[in-house]
C-alpha positions as protocol buffer text, in pm:
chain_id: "A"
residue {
  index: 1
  type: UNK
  ca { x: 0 y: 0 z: 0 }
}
residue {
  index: 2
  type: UNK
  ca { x: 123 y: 338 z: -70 }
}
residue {
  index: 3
  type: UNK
  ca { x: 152 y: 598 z: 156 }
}
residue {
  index: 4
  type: UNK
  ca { x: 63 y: 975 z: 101 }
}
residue {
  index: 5
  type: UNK
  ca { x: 465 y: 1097 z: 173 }
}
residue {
  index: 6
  type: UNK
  ca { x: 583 y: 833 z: -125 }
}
residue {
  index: 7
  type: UNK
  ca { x: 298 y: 1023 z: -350 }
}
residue {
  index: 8
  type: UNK
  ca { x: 424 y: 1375 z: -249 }
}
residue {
  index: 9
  type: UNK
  ca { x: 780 y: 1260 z: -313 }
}
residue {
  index: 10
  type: UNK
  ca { x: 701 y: 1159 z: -629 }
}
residue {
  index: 11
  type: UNK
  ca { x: 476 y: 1404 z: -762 }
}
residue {
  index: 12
  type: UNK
  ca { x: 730 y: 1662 z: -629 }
}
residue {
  index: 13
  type: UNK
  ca { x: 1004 y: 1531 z: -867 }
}
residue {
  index: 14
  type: UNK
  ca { x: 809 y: 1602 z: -1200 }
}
residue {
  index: 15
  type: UNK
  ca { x: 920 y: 1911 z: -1294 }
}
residue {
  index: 16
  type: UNK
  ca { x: 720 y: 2175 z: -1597 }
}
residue {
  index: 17
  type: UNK
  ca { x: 866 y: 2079 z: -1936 }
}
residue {
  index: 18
  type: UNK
  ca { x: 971 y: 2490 z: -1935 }
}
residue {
  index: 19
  type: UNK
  ca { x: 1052 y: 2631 z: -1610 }
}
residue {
  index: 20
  type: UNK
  ca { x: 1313 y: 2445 z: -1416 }
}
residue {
  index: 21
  type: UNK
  ca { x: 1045 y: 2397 z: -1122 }
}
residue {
  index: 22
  type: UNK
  ca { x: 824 y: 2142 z: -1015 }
}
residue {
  index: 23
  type: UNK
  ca { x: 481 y: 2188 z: -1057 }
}
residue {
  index: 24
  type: UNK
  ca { x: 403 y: 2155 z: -675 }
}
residue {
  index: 25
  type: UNK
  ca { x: 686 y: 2461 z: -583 }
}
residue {
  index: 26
  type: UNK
  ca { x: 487 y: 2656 z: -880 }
}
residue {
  index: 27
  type: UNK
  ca { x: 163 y: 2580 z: -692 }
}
residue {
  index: 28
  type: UNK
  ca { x: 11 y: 2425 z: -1020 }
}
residue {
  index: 29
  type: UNK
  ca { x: -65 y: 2124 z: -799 }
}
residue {
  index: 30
  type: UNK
  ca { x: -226 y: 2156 z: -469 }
}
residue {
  index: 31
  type: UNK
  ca { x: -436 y: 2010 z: -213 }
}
residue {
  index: 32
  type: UNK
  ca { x: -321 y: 1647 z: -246 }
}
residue {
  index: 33
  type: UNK
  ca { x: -529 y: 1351 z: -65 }
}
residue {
  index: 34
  type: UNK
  ca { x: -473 y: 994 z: -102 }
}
residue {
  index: 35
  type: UNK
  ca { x: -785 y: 775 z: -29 }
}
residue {
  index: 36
  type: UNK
  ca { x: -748 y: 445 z: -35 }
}
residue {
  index: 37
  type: UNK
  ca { x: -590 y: 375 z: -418 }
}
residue {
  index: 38
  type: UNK
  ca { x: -645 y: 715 z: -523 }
}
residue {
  index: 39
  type: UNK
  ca { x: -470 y: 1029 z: -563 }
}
residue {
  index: 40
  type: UNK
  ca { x: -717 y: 1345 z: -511 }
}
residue {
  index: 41
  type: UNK
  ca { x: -553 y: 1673 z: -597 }
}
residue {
  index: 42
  type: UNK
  ca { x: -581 y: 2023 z: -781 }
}
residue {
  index: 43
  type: UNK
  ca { x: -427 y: 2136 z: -1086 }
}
residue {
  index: 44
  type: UNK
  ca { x: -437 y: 2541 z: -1061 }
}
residue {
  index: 45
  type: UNK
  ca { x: -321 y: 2681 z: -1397 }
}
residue {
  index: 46
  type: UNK
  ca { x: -235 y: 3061 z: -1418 }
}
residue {
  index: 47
  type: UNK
  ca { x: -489 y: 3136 z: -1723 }
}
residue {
  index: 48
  type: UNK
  ca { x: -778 y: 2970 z: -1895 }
}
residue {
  index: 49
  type: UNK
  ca { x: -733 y: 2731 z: -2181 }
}
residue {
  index: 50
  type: UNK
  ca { x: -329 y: 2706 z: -2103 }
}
residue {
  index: 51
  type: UNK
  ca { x: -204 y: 2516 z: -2445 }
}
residue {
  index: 52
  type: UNK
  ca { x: 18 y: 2232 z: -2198 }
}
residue {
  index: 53
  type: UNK
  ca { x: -287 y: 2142 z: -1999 }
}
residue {
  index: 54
  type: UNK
  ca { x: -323 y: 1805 z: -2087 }
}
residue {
  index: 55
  type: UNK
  ca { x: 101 y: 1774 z: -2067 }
}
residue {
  index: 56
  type: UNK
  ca { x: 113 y: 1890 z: -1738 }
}
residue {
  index: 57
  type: UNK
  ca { x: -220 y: 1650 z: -1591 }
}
residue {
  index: 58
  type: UNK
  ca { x: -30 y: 1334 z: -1795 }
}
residue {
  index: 59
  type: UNK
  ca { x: 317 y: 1425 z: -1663 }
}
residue {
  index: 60
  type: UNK
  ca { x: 147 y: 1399 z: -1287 }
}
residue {
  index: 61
  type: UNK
  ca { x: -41 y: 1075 z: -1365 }
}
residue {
  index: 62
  type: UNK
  ca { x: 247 y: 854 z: -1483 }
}
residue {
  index: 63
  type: UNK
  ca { x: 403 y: 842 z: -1169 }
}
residue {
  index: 64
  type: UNK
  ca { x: 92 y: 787 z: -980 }
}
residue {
  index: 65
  type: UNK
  ca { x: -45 y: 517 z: -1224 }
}
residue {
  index: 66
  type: UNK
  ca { x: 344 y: 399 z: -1195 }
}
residue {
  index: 67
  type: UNK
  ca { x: 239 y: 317 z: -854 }
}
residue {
  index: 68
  type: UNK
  ca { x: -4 y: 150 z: -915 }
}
residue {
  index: 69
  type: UNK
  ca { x: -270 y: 433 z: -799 }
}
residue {
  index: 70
  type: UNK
  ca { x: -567 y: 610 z: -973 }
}
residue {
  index: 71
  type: UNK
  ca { x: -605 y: 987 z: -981 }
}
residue {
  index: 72
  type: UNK
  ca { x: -943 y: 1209 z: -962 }
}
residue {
  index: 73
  type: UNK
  ca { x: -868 y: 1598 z: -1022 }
}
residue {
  index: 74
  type: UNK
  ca { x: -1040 y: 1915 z: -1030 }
}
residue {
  index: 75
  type: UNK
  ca { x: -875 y: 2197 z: -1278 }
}
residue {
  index: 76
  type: UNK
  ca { x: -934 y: 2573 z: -1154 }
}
residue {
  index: 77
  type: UNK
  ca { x: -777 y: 2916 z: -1234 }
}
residue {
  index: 78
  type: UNK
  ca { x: -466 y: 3071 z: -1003 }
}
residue {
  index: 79
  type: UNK
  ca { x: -594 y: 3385 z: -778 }
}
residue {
  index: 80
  type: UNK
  ca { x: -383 y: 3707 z: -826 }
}
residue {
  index: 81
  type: UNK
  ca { x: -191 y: 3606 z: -531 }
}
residue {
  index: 82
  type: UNK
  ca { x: -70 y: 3237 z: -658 }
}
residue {
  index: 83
  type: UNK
  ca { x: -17 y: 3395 z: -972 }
}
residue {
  index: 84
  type: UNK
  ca { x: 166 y: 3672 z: -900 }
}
residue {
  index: 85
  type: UNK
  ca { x: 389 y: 3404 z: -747 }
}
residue {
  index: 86
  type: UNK
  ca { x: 370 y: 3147 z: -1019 }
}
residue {
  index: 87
  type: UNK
  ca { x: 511 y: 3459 z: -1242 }
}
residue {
  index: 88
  type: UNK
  ca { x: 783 y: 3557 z: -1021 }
}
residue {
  index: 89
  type: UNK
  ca { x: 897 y: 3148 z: -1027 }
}
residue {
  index: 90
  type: UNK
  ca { x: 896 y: 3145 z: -1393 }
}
residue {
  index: 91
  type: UNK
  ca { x: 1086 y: 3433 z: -1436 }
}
residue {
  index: 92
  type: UNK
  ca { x: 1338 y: 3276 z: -1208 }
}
residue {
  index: 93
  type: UNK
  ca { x: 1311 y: 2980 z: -1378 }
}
residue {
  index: 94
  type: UNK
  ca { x: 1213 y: 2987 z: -1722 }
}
residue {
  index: 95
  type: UNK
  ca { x: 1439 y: 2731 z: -1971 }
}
residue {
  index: 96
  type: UNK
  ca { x: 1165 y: 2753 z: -2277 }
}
residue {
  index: 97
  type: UNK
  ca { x: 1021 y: 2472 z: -2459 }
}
């Protein structure tokens, strides 16, 4: 059984495919549950209809279907205070596509 600190560890390792962060320290994932053999969580994108969407939800559910784990996720828009941040962390970090 898997426990919800292996989940975090590996869901902290996937990085975005153009900012050298992970998508948990750009808060583009939050609010992560496990219950039972599922991973519950948040994807919070800075702007509507971002064009790496479906990139970003895939690159988080290999390593939880890696682990032999499902995952149920609700998408919503950053506020202007986790995307002020999420702009200051790509600025910091920002390696292009």
């Amino acid at each position: 059984m898997q426990t919800l600190e292996k989940v975090l560890s590996e869901i902290s390792k996937v990085e975005h495919p153009a900012i050298s962060y992970s998508l948990t320290k750009l808060g583009i994932v939050k609010d992560i549950e496990l219950a039972e053999d599922t991973v519950i969580l948040t994807f919070v994108f800075p702007f509507p209809g971002i064009p790496i969407a479906d990139r970003l939800i895939a690159s988080i559910s290999e390593p939880i279907e890696a682990m032999d784990l499902k995952l149920e996720y609700i998408v919503r828009i950053m506020n202007e205070e986790e995307k002020a941040t999420f702009l200051k962390l790509e600025g910091e970090a920002w390696k292009g596509l």
